[in-house]
C-alpha positions as CSV (number, residue, x, y, z in Angstrom):
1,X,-0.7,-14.6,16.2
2,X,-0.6,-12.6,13.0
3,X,1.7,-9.8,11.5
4,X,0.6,-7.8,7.9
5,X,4.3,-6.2,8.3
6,X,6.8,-8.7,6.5
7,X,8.3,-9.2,9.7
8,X,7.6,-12.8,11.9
9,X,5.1,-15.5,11.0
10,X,2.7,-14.1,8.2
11,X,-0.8,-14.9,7.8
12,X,-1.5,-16.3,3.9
13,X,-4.9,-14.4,3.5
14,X,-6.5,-11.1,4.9
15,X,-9.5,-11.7,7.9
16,X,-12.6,-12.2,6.6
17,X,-16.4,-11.5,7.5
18,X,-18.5,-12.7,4.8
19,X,-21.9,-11.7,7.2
20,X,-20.3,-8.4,7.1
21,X,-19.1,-8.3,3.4
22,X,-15.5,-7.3,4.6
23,X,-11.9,-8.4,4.6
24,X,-9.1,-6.6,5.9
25,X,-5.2,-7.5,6.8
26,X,-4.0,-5.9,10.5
27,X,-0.6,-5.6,11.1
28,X,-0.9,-7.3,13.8
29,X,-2.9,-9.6,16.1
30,X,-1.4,-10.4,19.5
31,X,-2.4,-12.8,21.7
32,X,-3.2,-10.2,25.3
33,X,-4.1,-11.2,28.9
34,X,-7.4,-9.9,27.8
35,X,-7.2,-12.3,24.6
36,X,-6.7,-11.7,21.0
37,X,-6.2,-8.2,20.1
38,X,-5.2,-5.6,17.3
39,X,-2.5,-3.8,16.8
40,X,-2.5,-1.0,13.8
41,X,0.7,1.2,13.3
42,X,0.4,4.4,12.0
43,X,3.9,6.3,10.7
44,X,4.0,9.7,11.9
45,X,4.1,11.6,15.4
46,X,0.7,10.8,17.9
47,X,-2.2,13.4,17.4
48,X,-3.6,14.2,20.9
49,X,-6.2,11.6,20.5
50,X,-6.1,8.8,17.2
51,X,-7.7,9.7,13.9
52,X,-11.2,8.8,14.0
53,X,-10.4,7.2,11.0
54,X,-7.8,4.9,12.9
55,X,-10.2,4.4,15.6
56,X,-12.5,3.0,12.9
57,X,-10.0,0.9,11.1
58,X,-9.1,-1.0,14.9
59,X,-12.9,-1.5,15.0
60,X,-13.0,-3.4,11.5
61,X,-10.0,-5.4,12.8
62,X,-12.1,-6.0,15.9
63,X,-14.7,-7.3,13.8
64,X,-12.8,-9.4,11.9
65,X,-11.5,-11.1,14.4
66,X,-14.6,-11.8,16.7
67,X,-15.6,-13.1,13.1
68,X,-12.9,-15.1,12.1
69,X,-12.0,-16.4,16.0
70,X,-15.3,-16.4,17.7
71,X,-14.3,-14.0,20.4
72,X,-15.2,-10.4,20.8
73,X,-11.7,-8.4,21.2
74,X,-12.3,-6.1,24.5
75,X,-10.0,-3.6,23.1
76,X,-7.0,-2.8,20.6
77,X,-4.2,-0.5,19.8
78,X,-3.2,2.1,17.6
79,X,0.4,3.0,17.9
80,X,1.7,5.9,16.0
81,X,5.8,6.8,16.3
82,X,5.8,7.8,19.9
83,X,2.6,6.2,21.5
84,X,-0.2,3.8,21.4
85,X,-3.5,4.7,22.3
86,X,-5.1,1.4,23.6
87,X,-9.2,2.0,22.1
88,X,-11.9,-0.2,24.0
89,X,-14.3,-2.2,21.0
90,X,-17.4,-0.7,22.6
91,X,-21.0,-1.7,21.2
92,X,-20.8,2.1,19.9
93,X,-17.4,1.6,18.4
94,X,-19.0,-1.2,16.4
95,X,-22.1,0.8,15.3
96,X,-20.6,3.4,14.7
97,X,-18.3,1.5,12.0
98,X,-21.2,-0.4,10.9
99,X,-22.8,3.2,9.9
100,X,-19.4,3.8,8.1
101,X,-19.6,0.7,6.1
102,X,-23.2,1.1,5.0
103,X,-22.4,4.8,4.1
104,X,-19.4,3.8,2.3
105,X,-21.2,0.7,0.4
106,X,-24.4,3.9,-0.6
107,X,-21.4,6.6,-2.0
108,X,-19.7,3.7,-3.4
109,X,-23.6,2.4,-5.2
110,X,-24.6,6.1,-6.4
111,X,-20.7,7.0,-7.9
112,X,-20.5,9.3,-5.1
113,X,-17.4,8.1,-3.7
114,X,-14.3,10.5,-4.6
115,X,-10.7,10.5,-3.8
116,X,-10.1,12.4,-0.2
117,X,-6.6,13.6,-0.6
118,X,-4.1,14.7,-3.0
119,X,-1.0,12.9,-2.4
120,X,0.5,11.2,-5.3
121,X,2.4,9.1,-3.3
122,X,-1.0,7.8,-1.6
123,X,-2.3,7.1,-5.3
124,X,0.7,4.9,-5.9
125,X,0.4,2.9,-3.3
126,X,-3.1,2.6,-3.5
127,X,-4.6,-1.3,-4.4
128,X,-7.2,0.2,-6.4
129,X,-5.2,2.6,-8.8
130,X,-5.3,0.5,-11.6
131,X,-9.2,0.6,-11.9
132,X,-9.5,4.7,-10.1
133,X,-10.9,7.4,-12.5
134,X,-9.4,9.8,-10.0
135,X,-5.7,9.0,-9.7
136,X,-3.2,11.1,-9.5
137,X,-0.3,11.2,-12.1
């Protein structure tokens, strides 16, 4: 249905929620026995569990698409190197990114947000390194 990783047929713009005041570009969105679904690859050897961070991303992607389609994704996957963790979109999941977002939007309002890592190649990669007080050289 939908790739963000230069491979297959790619979608011209990211999904977008303007109710929720967010936009964001999965690398993929599959069409499941259990409907449309998304699918986030992560480089790097599986953790035990996903990042919570991950599990959050899937959650926006779930969003999006319930958004964007009009149907409420039961589930998604994150698939690292040597696994995929298949996460269920719970009511929870969605509050709990909800929370994020708001959190995220109040650090963001108040200048509180600040750069969480210190990997240069992270800053160059980043969309928003052009306008960041905080980049890396």
């Amino acid at each position: 249905m939908y790739t963000d990783t230069g491979s297959w047929r790619k979608m011209p713009s990211p999904l977008l929620s303007r109710r929720f005041g967010l936009a964001g570009k999965p690398d993929y969105v599959v069409s499941h026995r259990s409907g449309l679904v998304p699918v986030e690859i992560k480089s790097g050897t599986a953790p035990d569990q996903p990042y919570s961070s991950h599990v959050v991303q899937l959650a926006a992607y779930c969003l999006l698409i319930e958004e964007e389609y009009g149907f409420r994704p039961p589930h998604g996957f994150v698939k690292y190197d040597d696994v995929a963790f298949e996460v269920d979109y719970t009511r929870g999941l969605e509050e709990e990114l909800l929370a994020t977002m708001y959190l995220m939007r109040q650090d963001a309002t108040a200048g509180r947000s600040r750069r969480s890592h210190n990997s240069a190649n992270r800053c160059r990669a980043c969309g928003y390194r052009a306008d960041c007080d905080q980049r890396l050289k």
